[in-house]
MOPAC internal coordinates of N, CA, C and O (Angstrom, degrees):
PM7 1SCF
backbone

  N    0.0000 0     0.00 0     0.00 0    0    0    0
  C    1.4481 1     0.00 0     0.00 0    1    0    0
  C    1.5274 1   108.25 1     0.00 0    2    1    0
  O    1.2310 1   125.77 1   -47.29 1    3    2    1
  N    1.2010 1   106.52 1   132.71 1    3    2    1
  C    1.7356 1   117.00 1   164.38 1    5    3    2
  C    1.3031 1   121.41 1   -92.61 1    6    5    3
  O    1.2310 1   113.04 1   -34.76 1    7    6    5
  N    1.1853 1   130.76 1   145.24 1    7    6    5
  C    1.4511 1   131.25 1  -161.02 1    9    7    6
  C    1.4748 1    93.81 1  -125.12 1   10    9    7
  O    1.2310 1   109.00 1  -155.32 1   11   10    9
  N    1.5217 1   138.19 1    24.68 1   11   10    9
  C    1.3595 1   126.23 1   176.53 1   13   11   10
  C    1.1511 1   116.98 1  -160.94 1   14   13   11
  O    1.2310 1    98.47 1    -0.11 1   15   14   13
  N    1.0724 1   156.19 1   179.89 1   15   14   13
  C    1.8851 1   163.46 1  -122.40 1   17   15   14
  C    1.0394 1    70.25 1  -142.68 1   18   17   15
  O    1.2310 1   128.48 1   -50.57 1   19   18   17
  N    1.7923 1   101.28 1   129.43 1   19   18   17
  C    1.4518 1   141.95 1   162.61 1   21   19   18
  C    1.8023 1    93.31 1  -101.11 1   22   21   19
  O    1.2310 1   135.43 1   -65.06 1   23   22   21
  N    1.6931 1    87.75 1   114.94 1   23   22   21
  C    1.3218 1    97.03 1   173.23 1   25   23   22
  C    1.8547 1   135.12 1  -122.11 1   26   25   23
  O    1.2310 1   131.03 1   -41.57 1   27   26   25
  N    0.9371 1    96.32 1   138.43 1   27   26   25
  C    1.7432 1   114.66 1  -163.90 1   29   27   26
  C    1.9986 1   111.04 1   -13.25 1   30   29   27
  O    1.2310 1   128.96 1   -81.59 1   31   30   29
  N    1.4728 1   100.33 1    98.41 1   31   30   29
  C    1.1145 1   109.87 1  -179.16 1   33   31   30
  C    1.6298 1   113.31 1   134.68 1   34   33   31
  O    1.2310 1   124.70 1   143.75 1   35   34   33
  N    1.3050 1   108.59 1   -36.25 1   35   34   33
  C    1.0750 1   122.78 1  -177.20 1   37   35   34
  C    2.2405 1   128.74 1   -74.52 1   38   37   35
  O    1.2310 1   120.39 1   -37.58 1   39   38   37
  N    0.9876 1   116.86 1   142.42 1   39   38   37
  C    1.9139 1    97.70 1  -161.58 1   41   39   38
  C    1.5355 1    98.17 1  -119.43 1   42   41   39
  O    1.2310 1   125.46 1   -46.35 1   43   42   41
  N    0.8169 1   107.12 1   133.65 1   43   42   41
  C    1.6172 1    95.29 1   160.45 1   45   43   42
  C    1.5267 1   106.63 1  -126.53 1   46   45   43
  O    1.2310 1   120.33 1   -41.35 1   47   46   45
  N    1.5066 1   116.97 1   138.65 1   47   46   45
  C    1.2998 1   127.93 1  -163.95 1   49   47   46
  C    1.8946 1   104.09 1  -144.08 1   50   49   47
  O    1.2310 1   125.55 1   -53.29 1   51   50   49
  N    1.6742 1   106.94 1   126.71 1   51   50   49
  C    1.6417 1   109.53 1  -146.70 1   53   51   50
  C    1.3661 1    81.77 1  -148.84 1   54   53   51
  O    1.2310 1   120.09 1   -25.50 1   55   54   53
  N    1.1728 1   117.43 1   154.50 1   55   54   53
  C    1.7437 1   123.61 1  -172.32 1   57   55   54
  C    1.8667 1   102.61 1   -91.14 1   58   57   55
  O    1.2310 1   138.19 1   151.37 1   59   58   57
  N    1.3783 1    82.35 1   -28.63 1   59   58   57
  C    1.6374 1    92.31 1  -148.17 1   61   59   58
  C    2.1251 1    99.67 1  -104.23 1   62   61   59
  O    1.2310 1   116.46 1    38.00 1   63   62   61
  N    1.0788 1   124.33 1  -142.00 1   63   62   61
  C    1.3541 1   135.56 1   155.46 1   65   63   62
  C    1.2101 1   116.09 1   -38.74 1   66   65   63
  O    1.2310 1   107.94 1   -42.21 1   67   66   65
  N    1.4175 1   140.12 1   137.79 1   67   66   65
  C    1.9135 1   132.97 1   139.97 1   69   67   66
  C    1.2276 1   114.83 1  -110.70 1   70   69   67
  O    1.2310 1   119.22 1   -48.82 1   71   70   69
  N    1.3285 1   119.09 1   131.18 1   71   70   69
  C    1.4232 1   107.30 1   178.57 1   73   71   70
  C    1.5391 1    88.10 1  -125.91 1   74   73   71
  O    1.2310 1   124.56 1   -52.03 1   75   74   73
  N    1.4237 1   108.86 1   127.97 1   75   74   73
  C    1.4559 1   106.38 1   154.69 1   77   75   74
  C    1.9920 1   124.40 1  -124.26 1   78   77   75
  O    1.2310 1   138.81 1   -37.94 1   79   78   77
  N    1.4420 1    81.14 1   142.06 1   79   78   77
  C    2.0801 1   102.75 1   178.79 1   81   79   78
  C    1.4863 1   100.89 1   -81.39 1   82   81   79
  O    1.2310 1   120.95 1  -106.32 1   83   82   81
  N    1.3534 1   115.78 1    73.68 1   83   82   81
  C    1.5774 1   113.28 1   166.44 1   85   83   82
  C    1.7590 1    77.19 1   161.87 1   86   85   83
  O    1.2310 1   141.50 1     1.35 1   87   86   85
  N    2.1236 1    75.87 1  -178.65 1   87   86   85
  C    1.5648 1    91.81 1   168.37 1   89   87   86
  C    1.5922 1   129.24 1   -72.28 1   90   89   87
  O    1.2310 1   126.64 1    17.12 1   91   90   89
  N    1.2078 1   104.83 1  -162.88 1   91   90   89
  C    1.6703 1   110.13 1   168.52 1   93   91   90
  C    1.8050 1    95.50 1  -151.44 1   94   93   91
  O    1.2310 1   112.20 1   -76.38 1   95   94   93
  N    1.3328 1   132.31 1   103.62 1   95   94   93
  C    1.0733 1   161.64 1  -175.95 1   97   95   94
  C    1.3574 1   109.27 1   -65.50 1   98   97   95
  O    1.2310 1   112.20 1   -16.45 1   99   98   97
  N    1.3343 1   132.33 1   163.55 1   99   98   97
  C    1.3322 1   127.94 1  -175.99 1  101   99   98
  C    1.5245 1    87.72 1   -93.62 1  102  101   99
  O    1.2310 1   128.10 1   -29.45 1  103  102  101
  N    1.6310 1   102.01 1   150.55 1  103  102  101
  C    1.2626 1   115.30 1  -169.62 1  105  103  102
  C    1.6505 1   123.44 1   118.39 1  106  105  103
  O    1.2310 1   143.05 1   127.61 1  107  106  105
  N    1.4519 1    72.84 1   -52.39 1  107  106  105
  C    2.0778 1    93.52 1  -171.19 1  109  107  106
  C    1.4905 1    99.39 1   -78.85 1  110  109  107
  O    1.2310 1   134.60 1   -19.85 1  111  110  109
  N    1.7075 1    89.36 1   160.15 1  111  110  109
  C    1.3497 1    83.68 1  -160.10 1  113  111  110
  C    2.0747 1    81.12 1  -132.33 1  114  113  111
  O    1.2310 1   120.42 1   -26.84 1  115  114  113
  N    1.2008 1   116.80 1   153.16 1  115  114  113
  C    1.5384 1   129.65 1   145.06 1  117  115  114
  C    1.1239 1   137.91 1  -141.82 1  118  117  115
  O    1.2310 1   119.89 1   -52.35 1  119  118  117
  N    1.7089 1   117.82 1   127.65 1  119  118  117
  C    1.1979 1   119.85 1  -164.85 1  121  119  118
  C    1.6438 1    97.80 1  -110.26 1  122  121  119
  O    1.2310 1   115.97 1   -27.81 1  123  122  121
  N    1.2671 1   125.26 1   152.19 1  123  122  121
  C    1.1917 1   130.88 1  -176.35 1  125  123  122
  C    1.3748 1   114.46 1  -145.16 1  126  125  123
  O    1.2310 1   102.19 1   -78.68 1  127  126  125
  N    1.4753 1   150.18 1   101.32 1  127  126  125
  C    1.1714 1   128.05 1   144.23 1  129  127  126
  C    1.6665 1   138.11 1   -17.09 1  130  129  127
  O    1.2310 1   133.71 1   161.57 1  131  130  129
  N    0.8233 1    91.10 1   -18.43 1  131  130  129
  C    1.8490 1   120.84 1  -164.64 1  133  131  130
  C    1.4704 1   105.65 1  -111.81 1  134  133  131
  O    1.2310 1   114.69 1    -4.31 1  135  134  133
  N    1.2213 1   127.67 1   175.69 1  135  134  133
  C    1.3735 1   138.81 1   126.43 1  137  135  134
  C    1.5166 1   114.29 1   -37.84 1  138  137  135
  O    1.2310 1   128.77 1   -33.22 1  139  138  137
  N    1.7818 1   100.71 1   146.78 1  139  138  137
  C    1.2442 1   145.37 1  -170.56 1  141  139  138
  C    1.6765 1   112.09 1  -113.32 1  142  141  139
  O    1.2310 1   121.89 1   -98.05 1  143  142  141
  N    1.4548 1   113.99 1    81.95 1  143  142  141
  C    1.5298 1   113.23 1   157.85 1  145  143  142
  C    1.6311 1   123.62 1   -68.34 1  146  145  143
  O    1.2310 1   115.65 1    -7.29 1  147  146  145
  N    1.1663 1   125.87 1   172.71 1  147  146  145
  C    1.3650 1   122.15 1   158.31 1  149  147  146
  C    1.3638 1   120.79 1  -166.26 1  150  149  147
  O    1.2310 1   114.71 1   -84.30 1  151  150  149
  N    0.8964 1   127.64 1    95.70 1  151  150  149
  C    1.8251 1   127.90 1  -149.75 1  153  151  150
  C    1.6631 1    81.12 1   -98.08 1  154  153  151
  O    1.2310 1   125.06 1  -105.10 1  155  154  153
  N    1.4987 1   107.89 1    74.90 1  155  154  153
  C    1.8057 1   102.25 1   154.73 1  157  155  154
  C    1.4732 1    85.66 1   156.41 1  158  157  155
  O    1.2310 1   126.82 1    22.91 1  159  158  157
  N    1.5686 1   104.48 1  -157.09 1  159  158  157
  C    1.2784 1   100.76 1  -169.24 1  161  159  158
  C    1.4821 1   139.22 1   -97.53 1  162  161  159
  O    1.2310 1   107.62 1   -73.41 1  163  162  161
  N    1.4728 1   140.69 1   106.59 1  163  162  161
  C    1.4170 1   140.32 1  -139.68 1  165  163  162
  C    1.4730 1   105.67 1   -90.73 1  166  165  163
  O    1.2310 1   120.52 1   -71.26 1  167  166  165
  N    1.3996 1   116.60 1   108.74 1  167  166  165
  C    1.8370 1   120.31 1  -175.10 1  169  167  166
  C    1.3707 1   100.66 1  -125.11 1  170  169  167
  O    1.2310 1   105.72 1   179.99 1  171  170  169
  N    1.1952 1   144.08 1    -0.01 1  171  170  169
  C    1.7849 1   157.50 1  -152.75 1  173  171  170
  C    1.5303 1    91.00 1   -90.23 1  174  173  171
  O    1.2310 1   136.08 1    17.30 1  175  174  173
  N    1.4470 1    86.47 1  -162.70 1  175  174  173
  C    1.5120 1   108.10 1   166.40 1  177  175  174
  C    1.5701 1   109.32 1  -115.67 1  178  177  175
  O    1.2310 1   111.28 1   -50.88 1  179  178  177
  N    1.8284 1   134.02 1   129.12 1  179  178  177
  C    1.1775 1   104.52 1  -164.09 1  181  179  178
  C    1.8111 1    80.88 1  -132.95 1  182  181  179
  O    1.2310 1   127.73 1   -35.87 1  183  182  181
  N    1.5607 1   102.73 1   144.13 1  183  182  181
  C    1.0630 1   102.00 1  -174.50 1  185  183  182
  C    1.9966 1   111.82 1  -141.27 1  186  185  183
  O    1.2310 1   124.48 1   -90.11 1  187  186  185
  N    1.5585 1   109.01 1    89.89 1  187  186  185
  C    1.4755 1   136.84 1   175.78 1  189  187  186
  C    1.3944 1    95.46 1   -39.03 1  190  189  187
  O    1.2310 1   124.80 1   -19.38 1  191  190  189
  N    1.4162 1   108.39 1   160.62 1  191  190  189
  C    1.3767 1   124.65 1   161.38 1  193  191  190
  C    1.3798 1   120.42 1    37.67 1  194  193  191
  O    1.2310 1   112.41 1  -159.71 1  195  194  193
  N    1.6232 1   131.94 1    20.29 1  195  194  193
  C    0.9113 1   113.39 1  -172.63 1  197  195  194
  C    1.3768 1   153.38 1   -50.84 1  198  197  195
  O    1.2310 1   129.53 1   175.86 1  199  198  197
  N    1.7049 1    99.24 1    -4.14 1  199  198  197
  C    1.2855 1   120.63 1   158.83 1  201  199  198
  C    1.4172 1   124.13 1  -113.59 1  202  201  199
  O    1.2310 1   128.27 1  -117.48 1  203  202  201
  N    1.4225 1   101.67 1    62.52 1  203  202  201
  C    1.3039 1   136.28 1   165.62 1  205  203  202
  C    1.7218 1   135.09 1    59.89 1  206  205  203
  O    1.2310 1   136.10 1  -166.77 1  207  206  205
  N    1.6585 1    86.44 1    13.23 1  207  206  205
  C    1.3674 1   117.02 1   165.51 1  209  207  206
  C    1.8698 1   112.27 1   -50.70 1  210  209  207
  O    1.2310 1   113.41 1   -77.67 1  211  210  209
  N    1.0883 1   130.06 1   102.33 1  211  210  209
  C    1.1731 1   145.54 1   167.19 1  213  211  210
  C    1.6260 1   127.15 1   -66.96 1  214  213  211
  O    1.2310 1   130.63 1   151.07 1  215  214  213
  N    1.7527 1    97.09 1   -28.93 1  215  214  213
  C    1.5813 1    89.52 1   163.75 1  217  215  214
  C    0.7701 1   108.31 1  -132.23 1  218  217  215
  O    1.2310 1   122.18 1  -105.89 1  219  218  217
  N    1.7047 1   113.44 1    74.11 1  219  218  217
  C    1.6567 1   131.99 1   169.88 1  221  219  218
  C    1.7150 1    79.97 1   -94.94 1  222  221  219
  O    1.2310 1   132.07 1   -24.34 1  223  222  221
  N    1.5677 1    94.30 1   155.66 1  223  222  221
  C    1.9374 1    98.39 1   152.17 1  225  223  222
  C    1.5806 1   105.28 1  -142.02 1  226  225  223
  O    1.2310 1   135.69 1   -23.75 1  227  226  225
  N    1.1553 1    87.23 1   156.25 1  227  226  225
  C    1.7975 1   108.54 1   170.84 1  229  227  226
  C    1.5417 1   117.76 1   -90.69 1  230  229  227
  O    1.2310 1   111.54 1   -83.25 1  231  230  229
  N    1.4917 1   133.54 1    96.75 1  231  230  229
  C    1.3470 1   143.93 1  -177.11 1  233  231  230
  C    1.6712 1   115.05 1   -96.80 1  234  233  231
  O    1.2310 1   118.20 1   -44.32 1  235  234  233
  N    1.2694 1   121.03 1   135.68 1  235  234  233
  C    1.2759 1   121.18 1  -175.18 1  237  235  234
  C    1.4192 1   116.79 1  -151.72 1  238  237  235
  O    1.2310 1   106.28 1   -31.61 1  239  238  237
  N    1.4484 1   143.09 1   148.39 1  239  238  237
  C    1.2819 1   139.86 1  -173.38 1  241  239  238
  C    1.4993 1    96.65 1   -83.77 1  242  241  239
  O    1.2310 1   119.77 1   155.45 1  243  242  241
  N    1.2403 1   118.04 1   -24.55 1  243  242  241
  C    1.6633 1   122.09 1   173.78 1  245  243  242
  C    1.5510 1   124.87 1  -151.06 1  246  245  243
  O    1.2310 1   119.64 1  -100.09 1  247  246  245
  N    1.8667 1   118.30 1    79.91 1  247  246  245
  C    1.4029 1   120.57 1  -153.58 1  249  247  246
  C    1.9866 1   112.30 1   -75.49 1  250  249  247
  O    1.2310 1   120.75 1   -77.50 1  251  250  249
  N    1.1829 1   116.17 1   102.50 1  251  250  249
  C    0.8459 1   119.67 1   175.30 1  253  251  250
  C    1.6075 1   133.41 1  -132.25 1  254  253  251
  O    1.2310 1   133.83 1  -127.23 1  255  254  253
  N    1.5382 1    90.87 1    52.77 1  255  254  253
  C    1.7422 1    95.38 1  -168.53 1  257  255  254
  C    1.4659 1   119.25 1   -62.86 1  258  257  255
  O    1.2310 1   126.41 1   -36.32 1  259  258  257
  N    1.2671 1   105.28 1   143.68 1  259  258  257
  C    1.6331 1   104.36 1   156.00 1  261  259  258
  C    1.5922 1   123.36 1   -51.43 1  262  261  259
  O    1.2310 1   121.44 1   151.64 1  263  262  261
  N    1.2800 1   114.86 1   -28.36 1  263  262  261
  C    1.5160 1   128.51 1  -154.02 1  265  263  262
  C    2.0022 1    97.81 1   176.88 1  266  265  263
  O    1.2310 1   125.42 1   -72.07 1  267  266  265
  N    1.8644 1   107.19 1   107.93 1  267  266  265
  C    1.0718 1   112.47 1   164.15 1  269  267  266
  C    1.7657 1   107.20 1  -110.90 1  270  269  267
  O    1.2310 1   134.65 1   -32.46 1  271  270  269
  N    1.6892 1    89.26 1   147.54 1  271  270  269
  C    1.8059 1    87.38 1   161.08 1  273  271  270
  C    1.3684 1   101.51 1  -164.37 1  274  273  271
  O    1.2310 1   134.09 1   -40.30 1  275  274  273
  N    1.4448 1    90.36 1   139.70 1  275  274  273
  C    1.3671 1   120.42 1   161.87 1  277  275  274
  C    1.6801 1   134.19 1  -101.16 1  278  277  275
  O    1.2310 1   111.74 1   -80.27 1  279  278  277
  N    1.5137 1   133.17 1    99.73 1  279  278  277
  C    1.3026 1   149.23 1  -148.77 1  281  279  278
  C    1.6284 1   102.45 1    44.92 1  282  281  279
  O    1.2310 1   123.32 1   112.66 1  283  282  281
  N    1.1493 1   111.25 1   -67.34 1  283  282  281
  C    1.8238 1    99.17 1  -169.79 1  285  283  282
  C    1.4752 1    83.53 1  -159.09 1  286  285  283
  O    1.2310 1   107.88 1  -159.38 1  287  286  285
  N    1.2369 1   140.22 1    20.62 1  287  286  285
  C    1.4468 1   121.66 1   119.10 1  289  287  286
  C    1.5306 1   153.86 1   -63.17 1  290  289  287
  O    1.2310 1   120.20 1   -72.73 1  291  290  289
  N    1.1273 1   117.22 1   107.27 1  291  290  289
  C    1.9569 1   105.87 1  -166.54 1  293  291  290
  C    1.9377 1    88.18 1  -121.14 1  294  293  291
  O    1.2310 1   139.80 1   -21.04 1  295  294  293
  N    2.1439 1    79.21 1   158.96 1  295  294  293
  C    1.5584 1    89.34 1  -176.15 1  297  295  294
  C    1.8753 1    85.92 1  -154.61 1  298  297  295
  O    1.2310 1   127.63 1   -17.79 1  299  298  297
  N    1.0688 1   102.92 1   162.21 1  299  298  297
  C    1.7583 1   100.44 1   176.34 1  301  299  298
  C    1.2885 1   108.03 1  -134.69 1  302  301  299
  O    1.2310 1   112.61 1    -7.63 1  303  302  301
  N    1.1402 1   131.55 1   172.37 1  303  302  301
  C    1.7410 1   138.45 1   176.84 1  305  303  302
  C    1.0266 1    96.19 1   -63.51 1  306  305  303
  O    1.2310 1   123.75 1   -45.18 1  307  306  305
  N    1.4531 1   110.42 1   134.82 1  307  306  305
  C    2.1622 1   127.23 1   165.35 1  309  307  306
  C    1.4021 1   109.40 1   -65.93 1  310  309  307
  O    1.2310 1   128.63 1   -40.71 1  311  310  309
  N    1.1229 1   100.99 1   139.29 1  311  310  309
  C    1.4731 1   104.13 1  -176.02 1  313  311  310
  C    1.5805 1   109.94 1   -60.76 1  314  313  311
  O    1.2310 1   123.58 1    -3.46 1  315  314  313
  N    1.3404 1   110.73 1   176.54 1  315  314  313
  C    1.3296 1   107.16 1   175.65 1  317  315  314
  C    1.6628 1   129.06 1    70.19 1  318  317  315
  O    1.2310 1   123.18 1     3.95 1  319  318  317
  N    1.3558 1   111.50 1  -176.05 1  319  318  317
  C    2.0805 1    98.92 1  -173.30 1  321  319  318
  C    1.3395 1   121.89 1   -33.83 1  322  321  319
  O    1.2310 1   123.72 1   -74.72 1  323  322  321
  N    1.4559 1   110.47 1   105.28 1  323  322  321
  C    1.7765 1   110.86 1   150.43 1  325  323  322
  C    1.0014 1   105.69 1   -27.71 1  326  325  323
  O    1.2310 1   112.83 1   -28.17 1  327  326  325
  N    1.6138 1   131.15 1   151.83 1  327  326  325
  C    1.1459 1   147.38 1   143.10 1  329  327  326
  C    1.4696 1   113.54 1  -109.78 1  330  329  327
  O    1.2310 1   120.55 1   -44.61 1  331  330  329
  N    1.6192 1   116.56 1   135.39 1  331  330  329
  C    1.6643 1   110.90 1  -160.34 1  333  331  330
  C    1.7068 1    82.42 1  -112.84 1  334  333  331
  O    1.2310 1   125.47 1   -79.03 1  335  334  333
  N    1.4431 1   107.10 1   100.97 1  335  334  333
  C    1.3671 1   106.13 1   148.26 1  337  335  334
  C    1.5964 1   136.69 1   -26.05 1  338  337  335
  O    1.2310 1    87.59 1   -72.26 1  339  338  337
  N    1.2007 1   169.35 1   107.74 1  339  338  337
  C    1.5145 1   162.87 1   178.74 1  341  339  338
  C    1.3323 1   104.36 1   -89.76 1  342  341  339
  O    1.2310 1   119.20 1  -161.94 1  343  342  341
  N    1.6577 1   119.13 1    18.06 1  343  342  341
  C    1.6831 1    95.62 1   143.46 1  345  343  342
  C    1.5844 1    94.86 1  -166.06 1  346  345  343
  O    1.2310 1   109.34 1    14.90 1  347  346  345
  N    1.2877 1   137.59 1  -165.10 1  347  346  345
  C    1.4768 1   134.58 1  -163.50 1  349  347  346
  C    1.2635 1   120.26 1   -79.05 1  350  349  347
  O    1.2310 1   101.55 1    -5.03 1  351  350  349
  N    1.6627 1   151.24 1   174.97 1  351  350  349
  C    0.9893 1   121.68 1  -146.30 1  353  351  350
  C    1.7615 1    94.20 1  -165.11 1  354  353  351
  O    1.2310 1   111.31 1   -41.51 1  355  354  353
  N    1.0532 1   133.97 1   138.49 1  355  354  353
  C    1.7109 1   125.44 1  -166.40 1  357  355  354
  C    1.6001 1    97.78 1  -137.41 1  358  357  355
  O    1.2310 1   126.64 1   -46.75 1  359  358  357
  N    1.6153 1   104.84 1   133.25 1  359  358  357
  C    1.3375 1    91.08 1  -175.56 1  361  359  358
  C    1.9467 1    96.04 1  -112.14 1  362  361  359
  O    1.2310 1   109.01 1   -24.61 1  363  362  361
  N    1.1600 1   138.18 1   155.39 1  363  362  361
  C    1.5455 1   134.23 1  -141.04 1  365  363  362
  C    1.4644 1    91.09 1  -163.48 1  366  365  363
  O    1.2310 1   119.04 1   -30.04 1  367  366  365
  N    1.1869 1   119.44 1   149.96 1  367  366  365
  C    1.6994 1   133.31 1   159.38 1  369  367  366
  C    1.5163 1    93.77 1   -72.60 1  370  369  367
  O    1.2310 1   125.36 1   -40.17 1  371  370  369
  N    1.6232 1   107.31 1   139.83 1  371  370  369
  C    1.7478 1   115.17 1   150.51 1  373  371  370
  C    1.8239 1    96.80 1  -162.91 1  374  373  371
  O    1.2310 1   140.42 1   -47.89 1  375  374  373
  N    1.5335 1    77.98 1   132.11 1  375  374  373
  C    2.0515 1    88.43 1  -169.17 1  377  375  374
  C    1.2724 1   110.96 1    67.40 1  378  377  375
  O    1.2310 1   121.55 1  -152.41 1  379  378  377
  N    1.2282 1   114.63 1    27.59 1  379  378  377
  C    1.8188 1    99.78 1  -177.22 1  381  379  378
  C    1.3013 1   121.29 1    58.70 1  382  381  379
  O    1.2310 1   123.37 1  -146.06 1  383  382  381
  N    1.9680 1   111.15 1    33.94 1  383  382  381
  C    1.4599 1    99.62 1   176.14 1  385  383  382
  C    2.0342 1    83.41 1  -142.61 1  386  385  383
  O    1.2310 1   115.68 1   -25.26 1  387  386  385
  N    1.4555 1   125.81 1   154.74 1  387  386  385
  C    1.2367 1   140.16 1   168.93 1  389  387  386
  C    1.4831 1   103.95 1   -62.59 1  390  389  387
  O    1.2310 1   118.40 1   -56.88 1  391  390  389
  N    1.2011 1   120.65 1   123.12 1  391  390  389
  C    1.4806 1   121.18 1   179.83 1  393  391  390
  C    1.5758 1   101.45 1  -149.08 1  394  393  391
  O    1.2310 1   124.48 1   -65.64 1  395  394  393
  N    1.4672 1   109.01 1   114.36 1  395  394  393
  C    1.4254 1   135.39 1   174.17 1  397  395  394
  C    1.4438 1   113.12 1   -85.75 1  398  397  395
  O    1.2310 1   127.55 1   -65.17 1  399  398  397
  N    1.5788 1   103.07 1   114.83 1  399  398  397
  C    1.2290 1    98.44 1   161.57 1  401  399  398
  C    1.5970 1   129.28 1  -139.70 1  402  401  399
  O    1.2310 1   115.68 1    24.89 1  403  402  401
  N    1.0439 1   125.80 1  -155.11 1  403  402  401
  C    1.7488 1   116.89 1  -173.57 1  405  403  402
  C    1.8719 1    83.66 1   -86.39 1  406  405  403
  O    1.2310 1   122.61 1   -28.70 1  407  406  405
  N    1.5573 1   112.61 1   151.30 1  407  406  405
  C    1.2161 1   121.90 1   172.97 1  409  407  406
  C    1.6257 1   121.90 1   -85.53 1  410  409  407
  O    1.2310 1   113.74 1   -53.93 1  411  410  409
  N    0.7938 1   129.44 1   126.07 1  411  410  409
  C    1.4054 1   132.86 1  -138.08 1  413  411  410
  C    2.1774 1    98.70 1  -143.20 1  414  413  411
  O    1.2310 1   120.82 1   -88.86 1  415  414  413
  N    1.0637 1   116.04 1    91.14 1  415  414  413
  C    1.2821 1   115.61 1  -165.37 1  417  415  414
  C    1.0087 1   119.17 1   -72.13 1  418  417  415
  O    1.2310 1   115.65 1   163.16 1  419  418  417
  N    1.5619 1   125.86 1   -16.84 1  419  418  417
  C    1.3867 1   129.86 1   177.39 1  421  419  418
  C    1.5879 1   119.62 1  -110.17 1  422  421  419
  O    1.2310 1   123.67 1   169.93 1  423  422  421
  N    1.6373 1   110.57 1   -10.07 1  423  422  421
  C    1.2104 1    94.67 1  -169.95 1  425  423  422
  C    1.9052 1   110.53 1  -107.74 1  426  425  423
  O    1.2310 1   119.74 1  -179.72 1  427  426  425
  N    1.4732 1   118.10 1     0.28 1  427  426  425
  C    1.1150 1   128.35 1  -176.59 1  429  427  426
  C    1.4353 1   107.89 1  -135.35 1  430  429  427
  O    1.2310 1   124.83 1   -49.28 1  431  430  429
  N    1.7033 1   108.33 1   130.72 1  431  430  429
  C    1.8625 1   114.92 1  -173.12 1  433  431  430
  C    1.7071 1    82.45 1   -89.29 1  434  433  431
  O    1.2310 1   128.41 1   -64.59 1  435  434  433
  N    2.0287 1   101.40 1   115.41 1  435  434  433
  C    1.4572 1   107.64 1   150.73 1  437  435  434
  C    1.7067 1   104.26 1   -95.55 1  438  437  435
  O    1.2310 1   132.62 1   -20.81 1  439  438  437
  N    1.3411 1    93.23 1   159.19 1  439  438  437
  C    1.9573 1   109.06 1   163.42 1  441  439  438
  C    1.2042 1   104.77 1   -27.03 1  442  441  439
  O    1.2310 1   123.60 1   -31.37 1  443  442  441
  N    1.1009 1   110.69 1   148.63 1  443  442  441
  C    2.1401 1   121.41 1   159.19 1  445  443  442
  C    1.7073 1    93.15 1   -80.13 1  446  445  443
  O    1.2310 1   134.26 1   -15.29 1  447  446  445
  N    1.0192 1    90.03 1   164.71 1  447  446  445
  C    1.7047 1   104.55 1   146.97 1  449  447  446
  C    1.4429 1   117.46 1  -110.56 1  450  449  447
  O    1.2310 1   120.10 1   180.00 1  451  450  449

């Protein structure tokens, strides 16, 4: 676990889980074998499962990557209006396509850690 804002330029690269206590800034980048926490706001590049884990997910209090991926799936922010989510947001493989949605604790089985 990180206890601080990963800031623009900076990588962090972990075999296993990352959880970080702050943001992740445009610039920054995280790669994870594992799942992707982010207790703040996600603007980086965040990159799940990088060893080809498929039901890694990417979790955030506010998901707004430049560039997400999961094992050898990538997808980036749509151009045009932000949309500010009003609660946290997990992005997950289904059908072999990245699909973001509001995080929902009871109605979908995510990974343990």
């Amino acid at each position: 676990m990180i206890q601080r804002t990963i800031r623009s330029g900076q990588s962090v690269h972990y075999p296993g889980n990352i959880v970080i206590m702050g943001d992740v800034n445009p610039g920054a980048e995280l790669v994870a074998g594992g799942n992707i926490v982010v207790m703040g706001h996600l603007r980086g590049v965040a990159h799940a499962g990088a060893s080809g884990n498929e039901n890694a997910v990417v979790a955030a209090f506010r998901l707004h990557p430049t560039q997400l991926r999961i094992a050898n799936h990538i997808t980036r922010a749509p151009d045009g209006e932000e949309i500010k989510p009003d609660q946290p947001e997990v992005a997950r493989i289904v059908n072999g396509m990245v699909v973001i949605e509001k995080y929902q604790s009871n109605s979908v089985r995510y990974p343990t850690f």
